[in-house]
C-alpha positions as CSV (number, residue, x, y, z in Angstrom):
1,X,-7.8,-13.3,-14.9
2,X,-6.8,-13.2,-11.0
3,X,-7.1,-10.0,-9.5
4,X,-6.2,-9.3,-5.9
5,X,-9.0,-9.2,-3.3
6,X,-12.1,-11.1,-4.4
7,X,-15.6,-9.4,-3.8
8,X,-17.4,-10.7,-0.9
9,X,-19.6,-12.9,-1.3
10,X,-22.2,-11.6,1.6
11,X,-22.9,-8.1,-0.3
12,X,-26.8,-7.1,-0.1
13,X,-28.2,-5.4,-2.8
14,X,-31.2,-3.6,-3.1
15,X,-31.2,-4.1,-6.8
16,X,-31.2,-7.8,-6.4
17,X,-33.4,-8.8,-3.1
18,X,-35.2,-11.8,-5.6
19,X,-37.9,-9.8,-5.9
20,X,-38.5,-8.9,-2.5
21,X,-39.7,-5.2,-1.4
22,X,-37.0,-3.3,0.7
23,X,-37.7,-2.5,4.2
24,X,-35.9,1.0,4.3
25,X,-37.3,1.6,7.6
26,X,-35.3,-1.6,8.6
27,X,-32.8,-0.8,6.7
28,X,-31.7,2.5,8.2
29,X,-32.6,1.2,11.6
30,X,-29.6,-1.3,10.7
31,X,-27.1,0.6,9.3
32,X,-28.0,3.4,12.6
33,X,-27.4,0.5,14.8
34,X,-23.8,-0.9,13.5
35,X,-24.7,-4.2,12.0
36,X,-24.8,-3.7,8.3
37,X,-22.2,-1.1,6.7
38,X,-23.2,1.0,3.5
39,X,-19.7,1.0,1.1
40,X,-21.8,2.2,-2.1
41,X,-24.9,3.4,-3.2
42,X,-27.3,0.4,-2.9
43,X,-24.8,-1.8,-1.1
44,X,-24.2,-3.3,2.0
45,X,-22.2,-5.9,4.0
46,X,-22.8,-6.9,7.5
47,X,-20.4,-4.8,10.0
48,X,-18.4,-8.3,10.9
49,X,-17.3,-9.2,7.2
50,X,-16.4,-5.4,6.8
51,X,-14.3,-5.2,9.8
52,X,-12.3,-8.1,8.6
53,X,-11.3,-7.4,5.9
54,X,-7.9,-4.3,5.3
55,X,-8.4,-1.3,3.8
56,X,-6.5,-1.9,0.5
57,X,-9.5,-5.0,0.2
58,X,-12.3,-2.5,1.4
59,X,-11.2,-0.2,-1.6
60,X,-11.0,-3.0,-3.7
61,X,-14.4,-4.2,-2.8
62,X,-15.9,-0.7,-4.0
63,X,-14.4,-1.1,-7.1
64,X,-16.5,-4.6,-7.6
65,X,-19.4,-2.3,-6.7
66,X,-19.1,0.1,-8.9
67,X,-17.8,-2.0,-12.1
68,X,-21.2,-4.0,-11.5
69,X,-23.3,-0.5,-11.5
70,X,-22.0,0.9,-14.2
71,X,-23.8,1.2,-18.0
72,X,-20.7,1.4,-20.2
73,X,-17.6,0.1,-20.3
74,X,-14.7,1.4,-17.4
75,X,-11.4,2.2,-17.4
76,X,-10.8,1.6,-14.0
77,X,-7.4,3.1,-13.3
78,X,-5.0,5.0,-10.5
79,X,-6.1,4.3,-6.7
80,X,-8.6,1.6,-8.0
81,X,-6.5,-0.7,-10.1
82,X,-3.9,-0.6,-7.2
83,X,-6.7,-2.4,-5.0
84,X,-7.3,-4.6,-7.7
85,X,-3.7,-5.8,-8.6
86,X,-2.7,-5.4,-4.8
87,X,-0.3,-2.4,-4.5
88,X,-0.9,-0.8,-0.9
89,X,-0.4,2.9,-0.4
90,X,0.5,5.3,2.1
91,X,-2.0,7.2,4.1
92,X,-6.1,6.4,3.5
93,X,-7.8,5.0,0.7
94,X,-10.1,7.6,-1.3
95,X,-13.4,7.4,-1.3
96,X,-14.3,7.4,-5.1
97,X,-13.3,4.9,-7.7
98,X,-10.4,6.0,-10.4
99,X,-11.2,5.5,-14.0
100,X,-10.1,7.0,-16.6
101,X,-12.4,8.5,-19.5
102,X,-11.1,10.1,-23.1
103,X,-9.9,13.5,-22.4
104,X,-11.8,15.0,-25.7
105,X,-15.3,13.3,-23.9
106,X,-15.7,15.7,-21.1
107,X,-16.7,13.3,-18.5
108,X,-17.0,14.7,-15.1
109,X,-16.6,13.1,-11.5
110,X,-19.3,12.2,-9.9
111,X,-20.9,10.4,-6.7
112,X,-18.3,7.3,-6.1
113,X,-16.7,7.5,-9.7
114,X,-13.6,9.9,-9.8
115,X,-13.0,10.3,-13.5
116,X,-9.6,11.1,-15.1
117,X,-9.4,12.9,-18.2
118,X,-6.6,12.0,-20.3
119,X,-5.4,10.6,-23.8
120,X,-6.2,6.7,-23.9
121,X,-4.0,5.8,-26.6
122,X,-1.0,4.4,-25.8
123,X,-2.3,3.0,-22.2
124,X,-1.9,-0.4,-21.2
125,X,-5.1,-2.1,-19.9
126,X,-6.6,-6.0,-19.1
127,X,-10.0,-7.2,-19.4
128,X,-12.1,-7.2,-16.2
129,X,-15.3,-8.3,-15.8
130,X,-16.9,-6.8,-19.1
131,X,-14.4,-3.5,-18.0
132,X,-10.9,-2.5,-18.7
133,X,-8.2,-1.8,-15.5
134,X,-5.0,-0.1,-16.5
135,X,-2.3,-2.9,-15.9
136,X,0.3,-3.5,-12.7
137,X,2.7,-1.1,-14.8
138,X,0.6,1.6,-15.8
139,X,-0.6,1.6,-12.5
140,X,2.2,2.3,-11.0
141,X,3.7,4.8,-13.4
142,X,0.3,6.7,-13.2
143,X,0.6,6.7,-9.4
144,X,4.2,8.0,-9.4
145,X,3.2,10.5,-11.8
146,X,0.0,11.8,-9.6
147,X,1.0,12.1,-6.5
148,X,3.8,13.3,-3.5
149,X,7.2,11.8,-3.6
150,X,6.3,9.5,-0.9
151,X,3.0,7.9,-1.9
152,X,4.7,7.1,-5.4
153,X,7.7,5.8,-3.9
154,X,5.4,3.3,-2.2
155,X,3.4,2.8,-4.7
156,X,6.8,1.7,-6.8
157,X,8.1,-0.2,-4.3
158,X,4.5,-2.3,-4.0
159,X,4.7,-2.5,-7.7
160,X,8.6,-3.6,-7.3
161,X,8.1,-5.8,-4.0
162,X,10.4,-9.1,-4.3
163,X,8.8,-10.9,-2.0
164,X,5.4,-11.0,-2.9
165,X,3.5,-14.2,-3.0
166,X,3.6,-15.1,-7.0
167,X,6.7,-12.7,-7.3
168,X,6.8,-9.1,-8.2
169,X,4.0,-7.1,-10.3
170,X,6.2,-5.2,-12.5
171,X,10.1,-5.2,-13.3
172,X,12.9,-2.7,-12.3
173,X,13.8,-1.5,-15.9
174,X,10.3,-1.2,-17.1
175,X,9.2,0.8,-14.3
176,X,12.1,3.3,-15.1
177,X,11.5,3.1,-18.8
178,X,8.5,4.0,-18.7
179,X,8.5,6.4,-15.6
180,X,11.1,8.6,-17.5
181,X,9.3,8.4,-20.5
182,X,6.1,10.1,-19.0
183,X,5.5,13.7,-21.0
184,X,4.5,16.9,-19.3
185,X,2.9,17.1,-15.6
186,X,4.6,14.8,-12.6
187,X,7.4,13.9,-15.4
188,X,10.5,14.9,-13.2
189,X,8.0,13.3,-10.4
190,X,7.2,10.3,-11.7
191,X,11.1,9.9,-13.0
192,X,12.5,10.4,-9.2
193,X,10.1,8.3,-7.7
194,X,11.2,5.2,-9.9
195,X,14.9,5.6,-9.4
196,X,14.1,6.1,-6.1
197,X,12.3,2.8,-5.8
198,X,13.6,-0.9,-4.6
199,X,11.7,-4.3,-5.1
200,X,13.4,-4.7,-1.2
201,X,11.1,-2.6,0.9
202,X,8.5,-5.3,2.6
203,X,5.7,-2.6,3.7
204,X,4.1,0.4,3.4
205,X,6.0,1.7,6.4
206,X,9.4,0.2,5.4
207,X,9.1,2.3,2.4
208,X,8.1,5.6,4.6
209,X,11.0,4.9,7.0
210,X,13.0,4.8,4.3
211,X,11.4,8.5,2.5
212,X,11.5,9.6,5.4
213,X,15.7,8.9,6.3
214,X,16.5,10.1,3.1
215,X,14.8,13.6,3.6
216,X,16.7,13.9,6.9
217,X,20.1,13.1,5.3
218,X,21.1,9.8,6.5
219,X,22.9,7.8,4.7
220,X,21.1,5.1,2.1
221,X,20.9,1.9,4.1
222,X,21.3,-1.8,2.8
223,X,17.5,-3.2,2.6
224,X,17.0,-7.3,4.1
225,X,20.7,-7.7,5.0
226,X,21.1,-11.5,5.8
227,X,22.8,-12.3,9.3
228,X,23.4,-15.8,10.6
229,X,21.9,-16.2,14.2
230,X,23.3,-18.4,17.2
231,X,21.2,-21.5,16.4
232,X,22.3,-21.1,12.5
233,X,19.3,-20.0,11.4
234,X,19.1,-16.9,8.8
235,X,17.9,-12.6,9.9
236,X,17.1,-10.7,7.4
237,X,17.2,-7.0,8.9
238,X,14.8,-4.1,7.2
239,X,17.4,-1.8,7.4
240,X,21.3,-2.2,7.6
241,X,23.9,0.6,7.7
242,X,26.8,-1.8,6.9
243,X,29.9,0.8,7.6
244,X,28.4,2.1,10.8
245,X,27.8,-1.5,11.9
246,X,23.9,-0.3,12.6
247,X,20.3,-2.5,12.1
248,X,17.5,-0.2,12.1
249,X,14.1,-1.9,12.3
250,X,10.3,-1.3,12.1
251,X,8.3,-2.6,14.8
252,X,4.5,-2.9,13.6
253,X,2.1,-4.1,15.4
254,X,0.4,-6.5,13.2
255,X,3.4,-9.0,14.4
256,X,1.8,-9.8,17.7
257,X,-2.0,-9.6,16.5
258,X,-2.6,-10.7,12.9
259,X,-4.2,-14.0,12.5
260,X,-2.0,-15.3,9.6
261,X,1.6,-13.4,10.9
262,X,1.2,-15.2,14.9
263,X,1.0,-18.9,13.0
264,X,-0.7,-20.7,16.0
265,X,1.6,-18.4,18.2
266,X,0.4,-16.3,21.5
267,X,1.7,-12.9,21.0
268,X,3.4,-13.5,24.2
269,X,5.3,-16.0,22.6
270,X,5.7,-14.3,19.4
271,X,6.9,-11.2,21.2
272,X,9.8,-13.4,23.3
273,X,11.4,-14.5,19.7
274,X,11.5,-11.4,19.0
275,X,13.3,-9.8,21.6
276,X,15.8,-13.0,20.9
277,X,16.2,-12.3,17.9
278,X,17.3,-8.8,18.4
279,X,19.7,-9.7,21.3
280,X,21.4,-12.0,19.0
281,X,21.9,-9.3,16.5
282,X,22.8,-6.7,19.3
283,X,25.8,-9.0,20.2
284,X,27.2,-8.7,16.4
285,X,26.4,-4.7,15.5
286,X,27.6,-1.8,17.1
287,X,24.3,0.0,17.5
288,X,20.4,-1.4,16.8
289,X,17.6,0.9,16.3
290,X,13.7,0.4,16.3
291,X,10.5,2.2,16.1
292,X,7.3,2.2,15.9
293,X,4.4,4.4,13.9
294,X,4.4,7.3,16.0
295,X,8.5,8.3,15.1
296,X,6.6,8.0,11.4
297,X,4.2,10.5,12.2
298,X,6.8,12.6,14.1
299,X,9.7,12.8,12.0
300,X,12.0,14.0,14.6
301,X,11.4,11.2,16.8
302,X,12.6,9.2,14.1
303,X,15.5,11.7,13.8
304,X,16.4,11.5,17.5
305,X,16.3,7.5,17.5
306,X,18.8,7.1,14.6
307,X,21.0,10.4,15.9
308,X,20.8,8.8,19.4
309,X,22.7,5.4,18.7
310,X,25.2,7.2,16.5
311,X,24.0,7.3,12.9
312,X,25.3,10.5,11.1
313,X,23.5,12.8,8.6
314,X,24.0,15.6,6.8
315,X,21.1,17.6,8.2
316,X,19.9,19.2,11.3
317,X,16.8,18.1,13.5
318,X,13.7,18.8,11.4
319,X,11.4,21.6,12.6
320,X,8.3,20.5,14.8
C-alpha cells in the first residue's frame, strides 16, 4: 500500500550502525554544529535532507520512526495518519505521534507517542508496515471532531481536495455521513466542519481565507471560477464573488520560489505572467482583490482589503 511521503532513505540510527560503536562525543558535536538534525529518539538525518523536505513530510517522517521503534502493534491515527495519507493542516505540526489505544487499556502518552484513548470498534483502519493507520476518512472525521472550526475545515477540505494528483482521498457524502454520525464530544463540531467543507479549496491557506471571510460576514464566494483570457487560454480564480463582479486571490509565496511550481521558470518571469494574468482579469471584473499571509494573520487587514474594493458584509471591522 502507497502512503504519502516515503521515509528517507539517509536516516542514521544508532540501533543499526552494523555493528559499529557510537561516537556520542561526535555525535553531539554534530548535532551542536547544524549538520545532522535529531527528529526522534535514536534518529538522525543530515541538516540538508531535513531542510528539504515540508513540514507535513517532516511529520510524516516521525511517524516511520516511531512505527519502526515500537514493540506492539500501532494504531497510528489523528495528526499522524494525516502525514501519512497527505492531508496538510493549518498552523504547526505536533511534536508527538497520534495513535490510538483501547480506551479500557489505560495507555498513557508518552515521549514522542501521543496516545488516544477511545473505543476501537467500529474504526476504520489499513495495514501499515506490521501497524494499523486509521484510513483517509476516519482521519478526517477524527480531525474535524478534535479540533477548532478552522483546522477541521482544512483538514476536510484536504481530505475533499479535487485536484489532487490521483484524485480526492475521501468523498463528499461520506464525509458528512459519517461526520454527523459522530456521538458525544466535537459532534456538533465535527458536523459543521463537514458541511462547511468543499473538495474546491487548493491549499491550506485557500481554506483559511475562506474560514476566515465567513467569520467576518462576507458573502460565500464561488471557489476556481473559469474565465477565458485574451490569448484563449482558461483562469481559474481562487475566489469569485459572481454578483459583485469581484476575484479575490491568494498570493503565496511558494509561486516564485518552489522548485517544481517555477517549471524551468525565473521567478522574474514567473512573477510577469502573473501580473498578466491579473490585468487580463482586471479588464473583465469590477473589482480584484489579493493578499498575502500576513492579512491571514491579521484578520482585519484581510477585512480592510475586501471592504476596500467594495465587497459587503454583514459585520463590522474585527477587534485588533
Amino acid at each position: 500500500m502507497w502512503m504519502h511521503a516515503p521515509p528517507l532513505t539517509t536516516v542514521f540510527r544508532r540501533r543499526e550502525n552494523d555493528g559499529e560503536p557510537v561516537n556520542d562525543r561526535r555525535l553531539r558535536a554534530r548535532v551542536a554544529q547544524g549538520d545532522i538534525v535529531r527528529i526522534a529518539p535514536g534518529s538522525f538525518v543530515t541538516r540538508s535532507d531535513w531542510d528539504g523536505l515540508t513540514p507535513m513530510a517532516k511529520h510524516a517522517q516521525r511517524v516511520w520512526e516511531a512505527s519502526a521503534r515500537a514493540r506492539s502493534q500501532l494504531i497510528v491515527s489523528h495528526h499522524a495518519a494525516a502525514a501519512l495519507h497527505g492531508i496538510d493542516r493549518f498552523g504547526p505540526w505536533p511534536t508527538e505521534v497520534d495513535v490510538s489505544t483501547e480506551l479500557a487499556s489505560g495507555g498513557r502518552s508518552s515521549g514522542s507517542i501521543r496516545r488516544h484513548g477511545r473505543r476501537l470498534d467500529g474504526v476504520e483502519t489499513l495495514p501499515w508496515l506490521g501497524h494499523l493507520v486509521t484510513t483517509p476518512l476516519q482521519t478526517a472525521i477524527d480531525l474535524i471532531a478534535s479540533t477548532r472550526f478552522l483546522e477541521g475545515v482544512v483538514a476536510a477540505d484536504q481530505a475533499l481536495w479535487a485536484r489532487r494528483p490521483g484524485g480526492p482521498l475521501v468523498e463528499a457524502s461520506a464525509l458528512i455521513d459519517g461526520a454527523h454520525s459522530v456521538v458525544g464530544r466535537g459532534s456538533a463540531r465535527a458536523a459543521r466542519a463537514a458541511d462547511f467543507a468543499t473538495s474546491l479549496a487548493d491549499s491550506v491557506r485557500e481554506s483559511q481565507s475562506r474560514v476566515l471571510m465567513s467569520v467576518m460576514g462576507f458573502p460565500p464566494p464561488t471557489l476556481q471560477a473559469r474565465f477565458t483570457l485574451s490569448d484563449g487560454s482558461d483562469a481559474f480564480t481562487d475566489f469569485f464573488w459572481r454578483e459583485h463582479r469581484h476575484i479575490g486571490e491568494f498570493d503565496g509565496a511558494g509561486k516564485y520560489r518552489d522548485p517544481a511550481l517555477l517549471r524551468g521558470r525565473t521567478p522574474e518571469q514567473v512573477l510577469l505572467l502573473e501580473k498578466d494574468r491579473e490585468d487580463d482579469l482586471r479588464r473583465q471584473v469590477a473589482a480584484f482583490s489579493r493578499w498575502r499571509m500576513p492579512a491571514l494573520r491579521s484578520p482585519r487587514a484581510l477585512y480592510d482589503i475586501l471592504r476596500g474594493a467594495g465587497l459587503p458584509t454583514s459585520r463590522p471591522r474585527p477587534a485588533r
